[in-house]
Backbone as CSV, one residue per row, in Angstrom:
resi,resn,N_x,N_y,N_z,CA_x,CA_y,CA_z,C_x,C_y,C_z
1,UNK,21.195,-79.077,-92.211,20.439,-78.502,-91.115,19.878,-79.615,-90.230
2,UNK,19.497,-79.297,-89.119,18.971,-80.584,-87.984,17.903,-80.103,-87.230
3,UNK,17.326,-80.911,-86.701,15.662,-80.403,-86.614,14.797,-79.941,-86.953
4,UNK,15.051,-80.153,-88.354,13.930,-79.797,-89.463,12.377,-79.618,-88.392
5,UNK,11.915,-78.213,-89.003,10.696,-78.007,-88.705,9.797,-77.333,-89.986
6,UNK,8.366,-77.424,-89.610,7.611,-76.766,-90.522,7.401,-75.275,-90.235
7,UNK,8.725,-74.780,-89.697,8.341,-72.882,-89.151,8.717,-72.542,-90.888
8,UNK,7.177,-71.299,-90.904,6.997,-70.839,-91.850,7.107,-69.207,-91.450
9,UNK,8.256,-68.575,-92.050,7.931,-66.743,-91.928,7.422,-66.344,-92.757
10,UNK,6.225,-65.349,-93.006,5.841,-64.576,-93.461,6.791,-63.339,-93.859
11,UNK,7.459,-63.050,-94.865,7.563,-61.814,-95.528,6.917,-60.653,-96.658
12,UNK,6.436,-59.360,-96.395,6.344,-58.601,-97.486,7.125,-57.368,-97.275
13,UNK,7.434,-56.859,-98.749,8.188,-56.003,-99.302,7.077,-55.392,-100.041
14,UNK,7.265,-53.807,-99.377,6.214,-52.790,-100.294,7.059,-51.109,-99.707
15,UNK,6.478,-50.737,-100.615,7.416,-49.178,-100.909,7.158,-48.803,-102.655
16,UNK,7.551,-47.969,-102.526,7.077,-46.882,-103.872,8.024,-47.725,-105.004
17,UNK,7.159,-47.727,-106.118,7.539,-48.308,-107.853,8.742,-47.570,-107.817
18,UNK,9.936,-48.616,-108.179,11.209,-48.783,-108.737,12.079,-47.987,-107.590
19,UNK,11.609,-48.824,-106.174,12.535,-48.711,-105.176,13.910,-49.419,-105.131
20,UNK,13.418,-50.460,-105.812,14.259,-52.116,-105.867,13.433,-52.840,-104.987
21,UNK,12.467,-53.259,-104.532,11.567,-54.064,-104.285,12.233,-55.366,-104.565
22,UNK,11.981,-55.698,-105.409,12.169,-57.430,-106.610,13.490,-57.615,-106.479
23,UNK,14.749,-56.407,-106.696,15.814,-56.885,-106.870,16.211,-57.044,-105.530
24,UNK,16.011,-56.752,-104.515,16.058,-57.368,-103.105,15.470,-58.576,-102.983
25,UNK,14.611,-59.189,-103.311,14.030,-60.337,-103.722,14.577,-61.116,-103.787
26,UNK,15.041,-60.866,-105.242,15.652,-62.061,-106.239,17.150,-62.215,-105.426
27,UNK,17.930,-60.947,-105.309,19.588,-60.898,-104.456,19.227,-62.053,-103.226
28,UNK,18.184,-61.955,-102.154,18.866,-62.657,-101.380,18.423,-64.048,-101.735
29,UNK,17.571,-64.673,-102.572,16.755,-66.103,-102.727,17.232,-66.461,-103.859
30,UNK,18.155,-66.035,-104.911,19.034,-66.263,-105.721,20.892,-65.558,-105.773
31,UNK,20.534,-64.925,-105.387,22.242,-64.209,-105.204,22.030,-63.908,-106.761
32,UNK,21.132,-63.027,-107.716,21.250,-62.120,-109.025,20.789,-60.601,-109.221
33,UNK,21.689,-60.075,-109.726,20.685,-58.810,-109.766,20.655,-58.787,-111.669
34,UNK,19.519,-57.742,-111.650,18.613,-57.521,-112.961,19.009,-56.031,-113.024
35,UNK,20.478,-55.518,-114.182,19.815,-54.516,-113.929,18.936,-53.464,-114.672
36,UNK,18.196,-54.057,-116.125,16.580,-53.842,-116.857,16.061,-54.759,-116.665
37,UNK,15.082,-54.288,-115.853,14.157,-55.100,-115.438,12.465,-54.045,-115.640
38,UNK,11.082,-54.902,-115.611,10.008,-53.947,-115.766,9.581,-54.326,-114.076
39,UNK,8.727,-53.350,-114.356,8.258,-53.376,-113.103,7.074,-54.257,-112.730
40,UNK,7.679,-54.762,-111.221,6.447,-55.845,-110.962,4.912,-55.542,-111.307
41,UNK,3.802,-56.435,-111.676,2.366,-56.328,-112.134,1.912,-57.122,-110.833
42,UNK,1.255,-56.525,-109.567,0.411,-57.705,-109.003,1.367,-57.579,-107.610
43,UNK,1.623,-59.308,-107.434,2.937,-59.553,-106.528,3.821,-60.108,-107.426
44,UNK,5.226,-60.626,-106.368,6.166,-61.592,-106.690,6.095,-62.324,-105.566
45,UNK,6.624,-63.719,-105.925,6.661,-64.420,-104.305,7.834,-65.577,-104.911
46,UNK,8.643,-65.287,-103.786,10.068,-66.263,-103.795,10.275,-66.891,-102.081
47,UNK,11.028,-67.686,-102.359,11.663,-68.308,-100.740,12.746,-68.754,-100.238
48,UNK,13.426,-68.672,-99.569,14.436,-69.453,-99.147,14.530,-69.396,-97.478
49,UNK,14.825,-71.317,-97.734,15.095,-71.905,-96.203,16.450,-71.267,-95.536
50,UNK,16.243,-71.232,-94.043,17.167,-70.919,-93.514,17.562,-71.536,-91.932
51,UNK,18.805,-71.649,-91.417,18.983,-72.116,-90.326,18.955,-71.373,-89.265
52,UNK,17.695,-71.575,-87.953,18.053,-69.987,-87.342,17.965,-71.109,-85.456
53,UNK,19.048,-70.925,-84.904,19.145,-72.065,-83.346,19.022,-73.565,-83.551
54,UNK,19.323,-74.006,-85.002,19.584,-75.629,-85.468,18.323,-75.657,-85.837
55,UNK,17.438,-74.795,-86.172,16.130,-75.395,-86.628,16.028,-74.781,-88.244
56,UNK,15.127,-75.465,-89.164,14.940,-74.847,-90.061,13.720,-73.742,-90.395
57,UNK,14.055,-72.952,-90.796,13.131,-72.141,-91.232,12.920,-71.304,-92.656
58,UNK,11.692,-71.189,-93.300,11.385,-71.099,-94.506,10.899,-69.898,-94.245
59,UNK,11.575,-69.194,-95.015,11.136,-67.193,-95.337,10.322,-67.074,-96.871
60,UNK,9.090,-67.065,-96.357,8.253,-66.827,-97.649,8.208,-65.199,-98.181
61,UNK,8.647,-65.024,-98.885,8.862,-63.368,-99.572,7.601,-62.874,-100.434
62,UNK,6.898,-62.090,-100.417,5.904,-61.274,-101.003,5.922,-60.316,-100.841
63,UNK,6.294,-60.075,-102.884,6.691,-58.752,-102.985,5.946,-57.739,-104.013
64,UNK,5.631,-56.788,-103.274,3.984,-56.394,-103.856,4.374,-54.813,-104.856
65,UNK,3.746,-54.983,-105.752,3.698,-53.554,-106.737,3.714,-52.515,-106.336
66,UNK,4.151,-51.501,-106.659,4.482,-50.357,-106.092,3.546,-49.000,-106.189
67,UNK,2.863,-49.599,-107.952,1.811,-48.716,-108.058,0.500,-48.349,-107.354
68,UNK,-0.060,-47.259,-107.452,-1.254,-47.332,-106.991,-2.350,-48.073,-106.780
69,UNK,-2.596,-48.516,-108.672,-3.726,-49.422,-109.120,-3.863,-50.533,-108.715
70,UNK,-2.398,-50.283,-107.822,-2.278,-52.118,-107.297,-2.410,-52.411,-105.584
71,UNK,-2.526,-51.105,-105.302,-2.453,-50.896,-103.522,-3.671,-51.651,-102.759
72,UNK,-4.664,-51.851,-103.471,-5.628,-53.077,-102.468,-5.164,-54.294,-102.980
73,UNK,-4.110,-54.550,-103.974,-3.833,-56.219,-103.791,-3.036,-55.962,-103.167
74,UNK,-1.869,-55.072,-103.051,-0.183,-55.022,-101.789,-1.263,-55.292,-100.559
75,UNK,-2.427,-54.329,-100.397,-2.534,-54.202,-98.397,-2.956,-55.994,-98.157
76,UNK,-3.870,-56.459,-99.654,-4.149,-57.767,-99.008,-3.025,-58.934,-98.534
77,UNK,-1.854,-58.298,-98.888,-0.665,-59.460,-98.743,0.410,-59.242,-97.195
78,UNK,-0.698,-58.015,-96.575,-0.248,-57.587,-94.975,-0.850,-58.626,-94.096
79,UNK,-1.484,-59.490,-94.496,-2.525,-60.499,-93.581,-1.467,-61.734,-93.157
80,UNK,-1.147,-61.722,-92.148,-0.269,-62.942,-91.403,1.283,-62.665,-91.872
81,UNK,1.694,-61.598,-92.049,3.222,-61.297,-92.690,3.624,-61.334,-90.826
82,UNK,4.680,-61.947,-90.818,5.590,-61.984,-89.317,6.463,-60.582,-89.792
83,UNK,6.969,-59.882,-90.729,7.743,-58.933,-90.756,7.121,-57.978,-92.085
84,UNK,7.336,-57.293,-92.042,7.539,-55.753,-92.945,8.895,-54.934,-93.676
85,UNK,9.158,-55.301,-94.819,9.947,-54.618,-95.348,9.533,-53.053,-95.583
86,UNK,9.569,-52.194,-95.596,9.502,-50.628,-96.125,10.344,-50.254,-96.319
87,UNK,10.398,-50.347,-98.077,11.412,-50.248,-98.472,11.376,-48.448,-99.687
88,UNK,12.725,-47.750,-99.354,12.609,-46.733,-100.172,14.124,-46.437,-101.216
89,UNK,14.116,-45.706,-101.929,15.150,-45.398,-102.586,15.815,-44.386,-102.476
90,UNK,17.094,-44.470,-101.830,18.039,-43.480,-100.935,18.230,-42.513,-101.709
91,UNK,18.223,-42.386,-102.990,18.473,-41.397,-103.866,17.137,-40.257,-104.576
92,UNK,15.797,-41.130,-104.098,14.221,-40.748,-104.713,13.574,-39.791,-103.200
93,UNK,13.465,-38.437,-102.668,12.794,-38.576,-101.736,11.516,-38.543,-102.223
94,UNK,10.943,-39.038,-103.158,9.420,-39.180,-103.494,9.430,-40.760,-102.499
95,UNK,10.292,-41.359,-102.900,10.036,-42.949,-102.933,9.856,-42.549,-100.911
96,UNK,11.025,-41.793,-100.270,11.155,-41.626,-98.806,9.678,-41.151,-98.074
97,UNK,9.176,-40.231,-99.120,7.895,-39.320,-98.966,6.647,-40.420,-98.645
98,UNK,6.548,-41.767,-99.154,5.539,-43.017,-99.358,5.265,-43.858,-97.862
99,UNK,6.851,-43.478,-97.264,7.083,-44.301,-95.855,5.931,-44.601,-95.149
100,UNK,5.429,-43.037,-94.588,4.172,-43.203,-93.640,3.309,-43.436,-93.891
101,UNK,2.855,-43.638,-95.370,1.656,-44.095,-95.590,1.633,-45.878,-95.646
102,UNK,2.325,-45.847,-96.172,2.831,-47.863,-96.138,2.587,-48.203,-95.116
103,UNK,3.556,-47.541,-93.453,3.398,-47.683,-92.228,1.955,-47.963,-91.908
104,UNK,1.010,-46.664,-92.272,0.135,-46.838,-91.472,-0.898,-47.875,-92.044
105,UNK,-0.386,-48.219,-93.546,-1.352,-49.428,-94.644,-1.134,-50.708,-93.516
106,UNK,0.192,-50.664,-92.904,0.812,-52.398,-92.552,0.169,-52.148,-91.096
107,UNK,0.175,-51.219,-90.431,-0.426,-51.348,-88.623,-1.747,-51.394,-88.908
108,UNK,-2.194,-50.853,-89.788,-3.682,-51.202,-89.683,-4.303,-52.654,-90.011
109,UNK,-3.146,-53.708,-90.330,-3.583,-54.809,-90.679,-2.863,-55.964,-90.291
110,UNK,-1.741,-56.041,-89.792,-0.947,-56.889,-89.676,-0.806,-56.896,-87.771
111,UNK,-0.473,-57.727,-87.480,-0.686,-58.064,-86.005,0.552,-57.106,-85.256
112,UNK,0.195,-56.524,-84.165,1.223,-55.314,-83.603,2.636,-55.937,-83.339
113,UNK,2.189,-57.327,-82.781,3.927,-58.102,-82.351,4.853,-58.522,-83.621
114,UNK,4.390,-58.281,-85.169,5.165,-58.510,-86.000,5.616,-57.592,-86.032
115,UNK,7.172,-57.576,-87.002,8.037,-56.614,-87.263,8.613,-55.746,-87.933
116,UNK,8.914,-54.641,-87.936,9.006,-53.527,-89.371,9.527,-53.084,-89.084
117,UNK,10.492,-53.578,-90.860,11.876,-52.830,-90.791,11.952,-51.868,-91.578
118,UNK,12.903,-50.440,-91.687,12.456,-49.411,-92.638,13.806,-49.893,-93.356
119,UNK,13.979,-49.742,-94.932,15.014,-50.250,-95.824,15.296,-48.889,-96.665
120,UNK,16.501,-48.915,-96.341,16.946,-47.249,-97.128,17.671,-47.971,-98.591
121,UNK,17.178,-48.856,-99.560,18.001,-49.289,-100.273,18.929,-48.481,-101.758
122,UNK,19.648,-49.208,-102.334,20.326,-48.253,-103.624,21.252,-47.892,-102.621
123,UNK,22.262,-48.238,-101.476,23.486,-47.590,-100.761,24.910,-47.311,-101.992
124,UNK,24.465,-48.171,-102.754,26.435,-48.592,-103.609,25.828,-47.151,-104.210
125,UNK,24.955,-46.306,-104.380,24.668,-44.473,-105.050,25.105,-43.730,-104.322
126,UNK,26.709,-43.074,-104.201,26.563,-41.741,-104.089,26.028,-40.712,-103.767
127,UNK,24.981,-40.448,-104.811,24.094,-39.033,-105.004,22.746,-39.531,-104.224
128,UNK,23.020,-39.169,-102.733,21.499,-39.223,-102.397,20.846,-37.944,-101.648
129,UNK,19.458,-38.511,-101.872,18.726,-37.555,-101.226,18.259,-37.562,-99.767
130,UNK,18.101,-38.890,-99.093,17.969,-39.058,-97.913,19.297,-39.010,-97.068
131,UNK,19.677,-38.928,-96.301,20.680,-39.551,-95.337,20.362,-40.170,-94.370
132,UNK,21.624,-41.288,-94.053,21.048,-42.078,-93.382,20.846,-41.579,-91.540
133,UNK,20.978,-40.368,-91.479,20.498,-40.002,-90.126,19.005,-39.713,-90.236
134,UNK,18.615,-38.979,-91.376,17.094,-38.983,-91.520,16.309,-39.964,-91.927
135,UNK,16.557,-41.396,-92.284,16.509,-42.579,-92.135,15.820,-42.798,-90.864
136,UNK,17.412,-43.027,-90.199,17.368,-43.757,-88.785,16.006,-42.603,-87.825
137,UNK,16.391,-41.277,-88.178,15.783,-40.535,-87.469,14.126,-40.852,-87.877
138,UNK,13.413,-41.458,-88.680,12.004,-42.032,-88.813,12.172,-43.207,-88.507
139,UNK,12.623,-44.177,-88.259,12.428,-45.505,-87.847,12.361,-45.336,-86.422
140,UNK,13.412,-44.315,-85.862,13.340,-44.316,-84.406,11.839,-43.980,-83.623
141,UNK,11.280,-42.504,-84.649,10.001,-42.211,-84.438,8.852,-42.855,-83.928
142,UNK,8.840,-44.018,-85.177,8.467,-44.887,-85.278,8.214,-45.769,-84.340
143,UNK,9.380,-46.286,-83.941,9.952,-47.379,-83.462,9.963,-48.342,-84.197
144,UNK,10.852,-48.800,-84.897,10.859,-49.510,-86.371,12.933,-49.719,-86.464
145,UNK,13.023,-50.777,-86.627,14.251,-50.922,-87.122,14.558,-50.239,-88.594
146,UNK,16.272,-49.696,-88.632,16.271,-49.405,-89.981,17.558,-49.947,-90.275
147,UNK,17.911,-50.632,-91.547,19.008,-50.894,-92.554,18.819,-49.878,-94.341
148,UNK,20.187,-49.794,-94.375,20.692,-49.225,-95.878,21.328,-50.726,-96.416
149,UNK,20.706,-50.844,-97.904,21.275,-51.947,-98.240,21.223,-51.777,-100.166
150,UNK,21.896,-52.464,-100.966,22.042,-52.899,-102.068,22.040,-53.678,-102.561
151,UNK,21.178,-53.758,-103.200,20.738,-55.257,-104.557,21.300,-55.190,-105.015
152,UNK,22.034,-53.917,-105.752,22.983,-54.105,-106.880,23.806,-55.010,-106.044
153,UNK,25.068,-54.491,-105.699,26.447,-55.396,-105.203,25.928,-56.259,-103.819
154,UNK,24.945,-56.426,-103.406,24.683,-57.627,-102.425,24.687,-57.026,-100.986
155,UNK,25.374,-55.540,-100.802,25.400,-55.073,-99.319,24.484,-54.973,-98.669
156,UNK,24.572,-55.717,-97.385,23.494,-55.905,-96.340,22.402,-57.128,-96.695
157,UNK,22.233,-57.238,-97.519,20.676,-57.638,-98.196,20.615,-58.735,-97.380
158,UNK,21.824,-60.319,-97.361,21.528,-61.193,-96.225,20.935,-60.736,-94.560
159,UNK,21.785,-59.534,-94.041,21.827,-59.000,-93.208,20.807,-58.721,-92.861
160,UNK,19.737,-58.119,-93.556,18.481,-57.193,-93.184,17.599,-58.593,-93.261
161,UNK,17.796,-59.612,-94.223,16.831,-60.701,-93.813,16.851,-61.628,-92.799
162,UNK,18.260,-61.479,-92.997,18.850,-62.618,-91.794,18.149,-62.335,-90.054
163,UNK,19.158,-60.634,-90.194,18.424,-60.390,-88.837,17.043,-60.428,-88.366
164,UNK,16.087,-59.867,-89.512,14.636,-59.844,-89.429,14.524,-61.279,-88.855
165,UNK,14.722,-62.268,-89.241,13.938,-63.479,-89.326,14.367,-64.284,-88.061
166,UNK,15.906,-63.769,-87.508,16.125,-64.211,-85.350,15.270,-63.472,-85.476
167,UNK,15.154,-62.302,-85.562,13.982,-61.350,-84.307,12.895,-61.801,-84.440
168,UNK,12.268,-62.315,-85.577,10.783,-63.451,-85.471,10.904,-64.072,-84.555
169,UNK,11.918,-65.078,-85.083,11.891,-66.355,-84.375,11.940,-65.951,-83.158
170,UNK,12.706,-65.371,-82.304,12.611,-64.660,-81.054,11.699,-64.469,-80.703
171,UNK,10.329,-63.879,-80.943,9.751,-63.585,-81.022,8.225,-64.430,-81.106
172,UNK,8.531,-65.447,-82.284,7.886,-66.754,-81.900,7.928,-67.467,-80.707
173,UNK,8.950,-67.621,-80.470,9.293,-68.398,-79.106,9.524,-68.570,-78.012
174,UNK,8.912,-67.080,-77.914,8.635,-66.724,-76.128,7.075,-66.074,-76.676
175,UNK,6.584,-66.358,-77.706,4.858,-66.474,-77.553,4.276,-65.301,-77.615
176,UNK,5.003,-64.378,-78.192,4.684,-62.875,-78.459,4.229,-62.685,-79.663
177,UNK,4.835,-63.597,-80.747,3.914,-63.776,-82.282,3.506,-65.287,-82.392
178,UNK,2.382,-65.527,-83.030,1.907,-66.680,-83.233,1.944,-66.732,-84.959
179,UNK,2.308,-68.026,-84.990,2.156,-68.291,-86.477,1.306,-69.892,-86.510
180,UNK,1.653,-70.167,-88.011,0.719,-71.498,-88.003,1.998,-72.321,-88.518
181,UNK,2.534,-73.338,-87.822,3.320,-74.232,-87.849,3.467,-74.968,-89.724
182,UNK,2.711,-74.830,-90.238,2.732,-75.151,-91.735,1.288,-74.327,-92.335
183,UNK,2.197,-73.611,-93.439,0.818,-72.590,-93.829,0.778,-73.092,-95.081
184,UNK,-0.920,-73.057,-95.120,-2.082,-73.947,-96.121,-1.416,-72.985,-97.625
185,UNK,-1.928,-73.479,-98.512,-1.445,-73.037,-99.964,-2.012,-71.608,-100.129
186,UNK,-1.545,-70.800,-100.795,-2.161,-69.317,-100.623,-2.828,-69.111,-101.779
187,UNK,-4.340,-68.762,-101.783,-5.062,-68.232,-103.202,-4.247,-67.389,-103.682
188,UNK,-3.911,-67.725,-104.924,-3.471,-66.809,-105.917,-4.432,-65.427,-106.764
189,UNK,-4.354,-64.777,-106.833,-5.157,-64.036,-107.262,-4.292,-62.917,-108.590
190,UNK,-5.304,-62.174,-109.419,-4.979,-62.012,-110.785,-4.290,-60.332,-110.341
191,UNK,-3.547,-59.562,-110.626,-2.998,-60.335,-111.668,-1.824,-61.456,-111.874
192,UNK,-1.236,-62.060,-112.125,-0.312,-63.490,-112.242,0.144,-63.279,-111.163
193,UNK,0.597,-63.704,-110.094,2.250,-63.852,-109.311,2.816,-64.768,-110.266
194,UNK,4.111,-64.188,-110.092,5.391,-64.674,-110.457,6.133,-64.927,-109.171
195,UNK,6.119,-66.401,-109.196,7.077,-67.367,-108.011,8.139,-68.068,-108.554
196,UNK,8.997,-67.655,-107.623,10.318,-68.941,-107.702,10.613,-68.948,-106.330
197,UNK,11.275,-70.355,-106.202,12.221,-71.445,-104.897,13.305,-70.923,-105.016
198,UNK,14.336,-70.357,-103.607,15.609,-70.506,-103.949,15.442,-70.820,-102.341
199,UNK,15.400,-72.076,-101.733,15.110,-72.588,-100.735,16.508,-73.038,-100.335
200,UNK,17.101,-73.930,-101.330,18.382,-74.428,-101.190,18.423,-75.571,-100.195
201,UNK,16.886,-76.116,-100.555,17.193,-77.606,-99.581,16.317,-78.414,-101.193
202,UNK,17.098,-79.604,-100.994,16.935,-80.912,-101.804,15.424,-81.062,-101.498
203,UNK,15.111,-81.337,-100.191,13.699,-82.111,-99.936,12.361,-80.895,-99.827
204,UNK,12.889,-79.765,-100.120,11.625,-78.906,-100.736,11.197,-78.407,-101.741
205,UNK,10.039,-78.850,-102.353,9.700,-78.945,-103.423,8.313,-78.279,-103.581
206,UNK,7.972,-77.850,-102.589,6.657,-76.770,-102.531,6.546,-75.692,-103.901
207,UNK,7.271,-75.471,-104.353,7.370,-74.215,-105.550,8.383,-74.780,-106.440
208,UNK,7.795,-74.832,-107.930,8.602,-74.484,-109.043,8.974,-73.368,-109.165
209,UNK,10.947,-73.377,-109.375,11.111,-72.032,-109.808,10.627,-72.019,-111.225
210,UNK,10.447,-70.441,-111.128,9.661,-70.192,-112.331,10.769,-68.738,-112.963
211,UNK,10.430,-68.455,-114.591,11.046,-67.217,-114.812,10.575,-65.826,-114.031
212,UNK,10.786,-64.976,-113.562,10.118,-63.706,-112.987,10.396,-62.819,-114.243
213,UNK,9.431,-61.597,-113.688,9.213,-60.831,-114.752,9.449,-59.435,-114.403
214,UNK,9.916,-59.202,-112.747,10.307,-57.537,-112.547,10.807,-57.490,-111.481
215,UNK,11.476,-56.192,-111.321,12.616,-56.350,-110.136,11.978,-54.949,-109.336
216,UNK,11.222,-53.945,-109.572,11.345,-52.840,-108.791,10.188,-52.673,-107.429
């Protein structure tokens, strides 16, 4: 890569317990899927660098529990996110049913010029309950981008990050989102995050990968 910079994106991923949350995670910042896995406790937080107009850029991922008991640590991890995953499970309409409330958890806290994408994930299933016209047909509502994608076999998953993270940068750079050119170390708070690096550059060393402990 050439012109290494310190651009830092903000990512979180939130949507209803055992959407695939984590295994979207782990697929695009490792290329693995899990498929028993427990369910995340707390957050997860992973990363990987990326090249976006010859510059580098680092996609910080935070990926927040799905449960209830855990919904004032997810909203606290809406604070400076450049994008929004909302993510549901194409086959659960409980998980589809969670959408608008997430929505209105992330506008009430996160700055209006960041971006939210709605994620119809679990596509490689057959048997679903959403379709993807009633998908698209709430994102449009919205006004919210939407992708269908799979952790299991890898479909889309670069795609939905990839694109998210031009439309930041875009977005950065005609001065419509502001970020902080290198962001300070983030309080950790209980219960554990589980972090790993899949940065895929030699000279970053900000995070030990570490084992993780849930994918949904």
């Amino acid at each position: 890569m050439t012109n290494q910079t310190n651009l830092v994106f903000k990512f979180t991923i939130v949507g209803a317990m055992g959407s695939g949350k984590s295994s979207l995670l782990r697929r695009f910042t490792q290329n693995k899927f899990v498929e028993e896995c427990t369910h995340t406790i707390g957050v997860e937080f992973a990363s990987r660098v990326v090249e976006i107009m010859n510059e580098e850029v680092k996609i910080q991922i935070w990926d927040t529990a799905g449960q209830e008991r855990f919904r004032a640590i997810s909203r606290s991890y809406f604070r400076g996110a450049t994008c929004t995953f909302l993510v549901f499970d194409i086959t659960r309409r409980s998980s589809y049913n969670q959408l608008e409330t997430w929505l209105d958890e992330a506008r009430n806290i996160i700055d209006p010029n960041s971006l939210i994408v709605v994620i119809g994930n679990k596509a490689d299933i057959e048997n679903r309950e959403i379709s993807r016209e009633e998908g698209e047909q709430f994102a449009k509502e919205n006004e919210l981008l939407y992708m269908e994608t799979s952790a299991k076999s890898g479909e889309k998953v670069d795609d939905a990050f990839l694109s998210a993270a031009n439309e930041v940068y875009k977005r950065v750079k005609n001065g419509a989102l502001i970020i902080k050119k290198k962001e300070k170390k983030i309080r950790k708070v209980k219960p554990k995050i589980n972090d790993y690096d899949e940065s895929y550059s030699s000279s970053d060393e900000d995070y030990e990968q570490k084992k993780n402990q849930g994918c949904c």
